[in-house]
N, C-alpha and C positions, 0 to 999 in steps of 0.2 A: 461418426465418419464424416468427412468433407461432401460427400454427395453420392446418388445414387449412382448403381455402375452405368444404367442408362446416359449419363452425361457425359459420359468418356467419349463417345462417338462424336463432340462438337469441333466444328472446321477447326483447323489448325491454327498457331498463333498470329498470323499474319492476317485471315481471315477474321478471325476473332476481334481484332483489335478494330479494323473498317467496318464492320458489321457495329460496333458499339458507337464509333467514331458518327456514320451516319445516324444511327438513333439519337443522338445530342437535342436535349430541347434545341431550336434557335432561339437566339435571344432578340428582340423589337427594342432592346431597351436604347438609350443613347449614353455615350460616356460622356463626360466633364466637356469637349471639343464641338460636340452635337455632331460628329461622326458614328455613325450606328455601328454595332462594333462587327456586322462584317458574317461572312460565311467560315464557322472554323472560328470565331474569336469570340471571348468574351471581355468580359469590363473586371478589372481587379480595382481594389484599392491597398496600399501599403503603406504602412507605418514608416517615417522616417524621424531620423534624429536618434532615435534609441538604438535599432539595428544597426550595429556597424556598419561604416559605409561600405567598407567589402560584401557582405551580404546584400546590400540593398543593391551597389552596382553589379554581381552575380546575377540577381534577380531580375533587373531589366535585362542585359544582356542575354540572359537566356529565355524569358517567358515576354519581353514584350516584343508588339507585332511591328513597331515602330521608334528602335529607342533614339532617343536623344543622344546628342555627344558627347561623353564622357565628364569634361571641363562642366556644361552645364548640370549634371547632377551631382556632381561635388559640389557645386553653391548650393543647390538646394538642401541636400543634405547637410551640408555648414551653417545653414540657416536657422535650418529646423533643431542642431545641435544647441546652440545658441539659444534659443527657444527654449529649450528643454532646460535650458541653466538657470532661467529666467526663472520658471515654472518652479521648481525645485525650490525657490525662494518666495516666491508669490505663493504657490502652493503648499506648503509644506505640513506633512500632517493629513493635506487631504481625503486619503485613504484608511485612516488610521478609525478604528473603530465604529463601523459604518451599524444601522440598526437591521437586522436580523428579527423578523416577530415570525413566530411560530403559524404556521396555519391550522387551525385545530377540528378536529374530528364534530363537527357539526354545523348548522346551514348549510348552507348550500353546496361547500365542499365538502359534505361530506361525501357522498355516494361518488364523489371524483377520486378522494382519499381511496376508501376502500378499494377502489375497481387498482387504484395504481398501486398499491400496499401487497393484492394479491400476486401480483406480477413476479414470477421465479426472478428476474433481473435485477428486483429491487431487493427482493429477501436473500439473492446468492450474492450481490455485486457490492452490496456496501455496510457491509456485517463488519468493517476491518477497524471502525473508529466511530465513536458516539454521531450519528445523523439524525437529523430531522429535516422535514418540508417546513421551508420557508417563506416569507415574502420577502425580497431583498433589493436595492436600489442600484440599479443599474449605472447608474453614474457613477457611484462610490466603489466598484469591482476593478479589480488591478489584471490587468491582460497580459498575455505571454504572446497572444498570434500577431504574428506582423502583420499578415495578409487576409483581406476580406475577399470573397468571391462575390462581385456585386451583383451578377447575371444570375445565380443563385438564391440571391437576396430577393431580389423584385420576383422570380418565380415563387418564393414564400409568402410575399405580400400579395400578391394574386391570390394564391390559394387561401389566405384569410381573409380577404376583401377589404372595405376599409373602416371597416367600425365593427372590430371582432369584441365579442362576448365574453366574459371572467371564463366562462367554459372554454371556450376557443381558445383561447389564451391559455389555462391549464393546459389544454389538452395536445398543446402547443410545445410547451415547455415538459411536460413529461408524460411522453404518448407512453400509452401500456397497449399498443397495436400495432409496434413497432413498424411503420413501414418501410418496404424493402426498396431501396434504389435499386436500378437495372444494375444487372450483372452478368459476364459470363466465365468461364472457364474449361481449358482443356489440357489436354498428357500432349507434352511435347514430348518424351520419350517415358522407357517403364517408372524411371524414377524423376521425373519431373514435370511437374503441373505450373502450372500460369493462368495467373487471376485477373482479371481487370473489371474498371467500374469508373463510370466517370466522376465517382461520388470519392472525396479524398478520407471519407472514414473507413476504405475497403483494410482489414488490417488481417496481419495471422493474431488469430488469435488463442493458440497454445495448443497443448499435444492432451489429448483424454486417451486414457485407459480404461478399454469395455472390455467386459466377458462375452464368452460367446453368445450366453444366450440373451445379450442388449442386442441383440444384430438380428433387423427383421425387415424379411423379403428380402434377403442379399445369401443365397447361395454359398457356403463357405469354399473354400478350392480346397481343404482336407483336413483333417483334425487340428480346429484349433485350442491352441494355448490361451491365448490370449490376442487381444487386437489394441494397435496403437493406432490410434487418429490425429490426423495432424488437419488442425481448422481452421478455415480462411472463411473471415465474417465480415461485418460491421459491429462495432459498439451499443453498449447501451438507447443512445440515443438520448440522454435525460440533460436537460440542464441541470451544470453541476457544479458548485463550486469549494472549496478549498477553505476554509476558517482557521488564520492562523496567526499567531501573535500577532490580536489587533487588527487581521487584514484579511477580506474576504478576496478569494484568486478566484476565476473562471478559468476550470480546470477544464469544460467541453459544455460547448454548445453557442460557439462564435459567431454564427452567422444569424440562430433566431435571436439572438439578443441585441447584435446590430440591429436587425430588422423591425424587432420590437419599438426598440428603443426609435430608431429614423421616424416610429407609424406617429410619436410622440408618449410613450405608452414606459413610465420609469419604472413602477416597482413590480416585477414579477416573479412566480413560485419559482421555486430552485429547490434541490436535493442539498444539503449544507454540511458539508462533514466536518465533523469540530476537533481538529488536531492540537494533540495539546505539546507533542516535540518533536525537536525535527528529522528523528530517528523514522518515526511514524511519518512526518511526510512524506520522507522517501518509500513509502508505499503506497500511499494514496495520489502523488503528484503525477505531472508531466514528466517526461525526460528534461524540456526545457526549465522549467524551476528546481527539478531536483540538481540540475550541472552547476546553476547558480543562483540559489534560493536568497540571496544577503540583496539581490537587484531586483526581487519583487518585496521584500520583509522591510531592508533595513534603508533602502533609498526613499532622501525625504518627500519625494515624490512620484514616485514609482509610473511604470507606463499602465494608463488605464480607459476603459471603453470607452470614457468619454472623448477621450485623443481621438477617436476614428473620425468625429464629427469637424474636426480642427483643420481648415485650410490649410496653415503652417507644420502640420506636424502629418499628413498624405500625401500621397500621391497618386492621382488616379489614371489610370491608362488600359488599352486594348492590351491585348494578351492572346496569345496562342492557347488553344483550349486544348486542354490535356486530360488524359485518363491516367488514374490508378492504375499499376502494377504489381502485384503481389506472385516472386516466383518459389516456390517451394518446391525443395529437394530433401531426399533422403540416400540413407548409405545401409548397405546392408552386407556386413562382413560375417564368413564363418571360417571354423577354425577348430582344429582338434587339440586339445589341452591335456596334459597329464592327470592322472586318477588320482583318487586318496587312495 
């Protein structure tokens, strides 16, 4: 089930949302301008040149706290097009068969192996195509996300200090302690709930079917049949990437591999799933490579991690700090139908 009945009783969605809004880390950090980014703002960076410019001018328009005039992020964005043409040709190949080495079940990983191998999330979540733990080169990974959360970033690099550990580091890339970012949730009416989180992994994540007697310390309201849950989570949380003709994709975990990677820190474990067609990827991918998988595969130069570092191909700016929403409804029709 989505939560205890005790939860039903939290303020309403208006409340809900101010209450989490002020809980917001602040962020001390400073953006690209050395304007600190403010009460309410945080720091993004974003991919340009690859993102259509409709998407990219969308994006300022709606999420920054200062945008520029129109004319000016069409040159930049023309720029960084250009760029990208360039690259394609300078680069080409680049991504194309990166090294992948196994991490194997003893020294010092091992007791890291085990504790993450036990974990129900790794044994339910990637049973769907040959995986293994790997060590993998961050530079050489082909990206989907346009957008980094910088404020997010630097509270990562905080919490690892500045000279973290092979453990730190695993433990980083694929916690089995899963931590929980704030969250809250309430019934705006009998049949609809509202979720938020300032964390953008808050997602539904699918409907379970329990019996009655899977339901403990929840009172039933009268003989039941059966219980449908309908659940609103977070994700795994694993770094995880995608292996696929030739080309390893990060399919989740964007922002510690920025962060990694910024501390100076290139090859790190990963969960690695080996797809071998691309029937199969459309089960294991994003929505974003599954719409159009030929512009991470078959482009001779594909957009990848190493671009976020790229003067020419970002853009960094303030941004209005934003919460997750997740609204989930249901319908419940009855009806009387003819006999056999």
């Amino acid at each position: 089930m989505i939560a205890s009945p005790e939860i039903l009783e939290a303020e309403p969605q208006t409340a809900l949302l101010n209450s989490l809004v002020r809980g917001a880390p602040a962020s001390t950090d400073k953006p690209a301008n050395g304007a600190a980014p403010g009460e309410g703002c945080d720091e993004s960076l974003y991919l340009i040149g690859r993102p259509t410019l409709k998407q990219f001018l969308r994006f300022v328009a709606r999420e920054a706290v200062d945008p520029e005039d129109e004319a000016t992020l069409i040159a930049e964005w023309q720029a960084a097009r250009d760029y990208v043409s360039v690259l394609e040709k300078e680069e080409a190949g680049h991504a194309d068969e990166p090294v992948i080495t196994t991490i194997k079940p003893d020294g010092k990983y091992e007791p890291l192996l085990i504790d993450f191998l036990k974990d129900p999330l790794v044994q339910n979540g990637f049973n769907s195509v040959p995986t293994e733990v790997a060590f993998v080169d961050l530079d050489r990974m082909v990206v989907y996300q346009h957008h980094i959360d910088l404020t997010f970033v630097r509270q990562l690099q905080k919490r690892l200090g500045a000279s973290p550990g092979d453990e730190e580091i695993f433990r980083t890339c694929l916690p089995y302690d899963h931590p929980h970012p704030p969250a809250k949730w309430s019934r705006v009416d009998d049949r609809t709930f509202v979720f938020v989180s300032p964390s953008n992994d808050l997602r539904f994540l699918g409907n379970l079917r329990l019996k009655p007697g899977q339901l403990n310390d929840c009172p039933p309201p009268g003989a039941l049949v059966g219980v449908l849950g309908l659940a609103v989570g977070f994700g795994s949380n694993f770094l995880n990437a995608v292996h696929v003709e030739g080309r390893l994709i990060l399919n989740n975990g964007s922002h510690r591999a920025y962060a990694l990677r910024e501390m100076g820190i290139t090859r790190v474990p990963c969960i690695v799933q080996h797809v071998p067609t691309r029937d199969q990827l459309d089960v294991v991918a994003t929505s974003a490579v599954r719409r159009d998988p030929d512009a991470f595969l078959k482009s001779p130069r594909p957009s990848m991690l190493k671009d976020y570092f790229n003067p020419r191909l970002r853009k960094i700016q303030r941004v209005n700090r934003c919460l997750k929403q997740v609204i989930v409804k249901f319908e419940v029709e009855e009806a009387y139908v003819p006999g056999f």
